[in-house]
N, C-alpha and C positions, 0 to 999 in steps of 0.2 A: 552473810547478814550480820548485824551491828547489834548489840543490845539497845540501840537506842529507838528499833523499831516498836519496840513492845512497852507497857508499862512496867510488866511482871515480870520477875527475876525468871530467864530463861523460856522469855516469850519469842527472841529472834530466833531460836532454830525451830519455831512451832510453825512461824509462816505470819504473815501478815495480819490473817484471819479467822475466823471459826469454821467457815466454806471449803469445801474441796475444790481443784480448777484455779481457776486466775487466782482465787484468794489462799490458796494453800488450808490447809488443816493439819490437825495432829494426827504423828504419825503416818497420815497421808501425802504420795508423793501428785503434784502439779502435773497435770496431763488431761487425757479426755480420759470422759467417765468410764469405769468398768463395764464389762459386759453385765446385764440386769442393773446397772446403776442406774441412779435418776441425773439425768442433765441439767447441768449449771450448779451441780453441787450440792442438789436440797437434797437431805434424807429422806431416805426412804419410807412413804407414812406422813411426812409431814406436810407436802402439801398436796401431792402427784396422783394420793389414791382417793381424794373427795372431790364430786364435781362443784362447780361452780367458778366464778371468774379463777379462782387461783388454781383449778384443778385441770388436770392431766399436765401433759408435757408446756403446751402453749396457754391455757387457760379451756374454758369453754369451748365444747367439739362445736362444730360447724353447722351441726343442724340446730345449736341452740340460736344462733342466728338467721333472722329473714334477711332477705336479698331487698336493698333498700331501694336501687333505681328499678323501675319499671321493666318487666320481659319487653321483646321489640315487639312482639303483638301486640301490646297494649299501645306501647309507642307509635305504632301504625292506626292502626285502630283512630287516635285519636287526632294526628293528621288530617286522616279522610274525614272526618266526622268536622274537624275544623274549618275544613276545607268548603264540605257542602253546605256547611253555617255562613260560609262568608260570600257563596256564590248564592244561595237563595236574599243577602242581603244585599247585596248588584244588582238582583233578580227585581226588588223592591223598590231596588232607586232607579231602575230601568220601568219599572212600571207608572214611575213619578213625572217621566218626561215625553215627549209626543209619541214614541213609541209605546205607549202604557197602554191603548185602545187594543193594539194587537196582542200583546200581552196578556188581557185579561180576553179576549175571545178566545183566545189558545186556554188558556186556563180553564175560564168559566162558560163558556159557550155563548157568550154576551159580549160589547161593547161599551156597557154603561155600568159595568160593573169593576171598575180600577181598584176604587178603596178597598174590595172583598180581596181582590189580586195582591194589595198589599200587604193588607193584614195578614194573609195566608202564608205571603213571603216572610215576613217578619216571623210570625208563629212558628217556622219552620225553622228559621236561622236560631230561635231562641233555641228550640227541641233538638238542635243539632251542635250549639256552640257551648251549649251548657254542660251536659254529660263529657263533650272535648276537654274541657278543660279540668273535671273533678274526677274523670276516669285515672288520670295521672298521679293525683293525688291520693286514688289508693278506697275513693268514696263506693262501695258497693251499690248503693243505689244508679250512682254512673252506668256501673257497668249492664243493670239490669235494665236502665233506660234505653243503654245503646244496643241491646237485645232487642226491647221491644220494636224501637224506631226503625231497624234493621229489618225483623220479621216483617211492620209494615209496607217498609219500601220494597219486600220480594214479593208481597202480595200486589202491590201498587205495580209492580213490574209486568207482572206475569199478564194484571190485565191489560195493560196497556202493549203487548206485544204487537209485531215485533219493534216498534218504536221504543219500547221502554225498553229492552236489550242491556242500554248501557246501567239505568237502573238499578237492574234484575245483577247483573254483576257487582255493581259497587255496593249494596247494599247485601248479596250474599257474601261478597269479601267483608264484611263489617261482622256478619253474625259470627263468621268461620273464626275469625279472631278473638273475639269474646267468648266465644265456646273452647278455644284451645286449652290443652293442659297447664301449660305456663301460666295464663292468664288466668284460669280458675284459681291456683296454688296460690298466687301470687295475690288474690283477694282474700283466699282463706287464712292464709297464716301470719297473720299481722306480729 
């Protein structure tokens, strides 16, 4: 090395810099850290033993951080919940055209009752498409929606057995996800 590294008379054989490692320091030789030394050169004490972004080895341990994309529970979860929001809104525009009398007798025990059939469709699509889409976002109230809408539809299942079968499953799939660990954590710890 050159004196003309440094400003200070007999800075070139000190090293480049005030840092141990890439930068060299005094008296210290360029290498990897000592055993109990701190990495990348910082003293000891000076930043390695307080938490906060500049503390331990990498900054902030890992549990100072929440997990920002959703668990796949939730991600499921809101799929199906999409999903039944967009088939009860088929359900509505199906009850709009000649097929709507049968419709609403399957529904309502009636054939002069279509608008009840619609509105019921729509009500449903809302109660189902709305929680989909704020569950992801992290909205607890979502999640407590899609709880209750869920426990509905196992009650809705059970009586309507064995025809409501498929029901009784999609909607016991819906609770079991919103009740998982992941999915609880992952509303708690914002």
């Amino acid at each position: 090395m050159t004196e003309q590294q440094g400003d200070e008379p007999g800075r070139a054989e000190q090293g480049p810099g005030p840092y141990r490692g890439v930068f060299g320091s005094p008296g210290d030789v360029a290498g990897p850290p000592s055993p109990g030394g701190t990495p990348y050169g910082d003293r000891p004490g000076a930043y390695g033993d307080r938490p906060g972004a500049y503390g331990g080895v990498y900054g902030a341990g890992p549990a100072a951080y929440a997990p920002v994309a959703p668990p796949k529970q939730v991600t499921i979860a809101a799929v199906i919940s999409l999903g039944l929001g967009v088939m009860s809104l088929l359900l509505a525009g199906l009850a709009l055209t000649s097929a709507g009398e049968q419709i609403s007798e399957v529904l309502t025990g009636t054939k002069d009752a279509q608008g009840v059939a619609v509105a019921a469709a729509v009500i449903c699509a809302f109660v189902y498409i709305l929680p989909a889409i704020f569950v992801r976002k992290r909205r607890a109230w979502a999640r407590v929606m899609l709880i209750v809408v869920a426990a509905i539809g196992i009650v809705g299942g059970v009586v309507a057995l064995p025809s409501g079968i498929l029901g009784l499953a999609i909607h016991g799939t819906l609770l079991f996800l919103m009740l998982q660990q992941p999915t609880k954590l992952w509303f708690h710890h914002r």
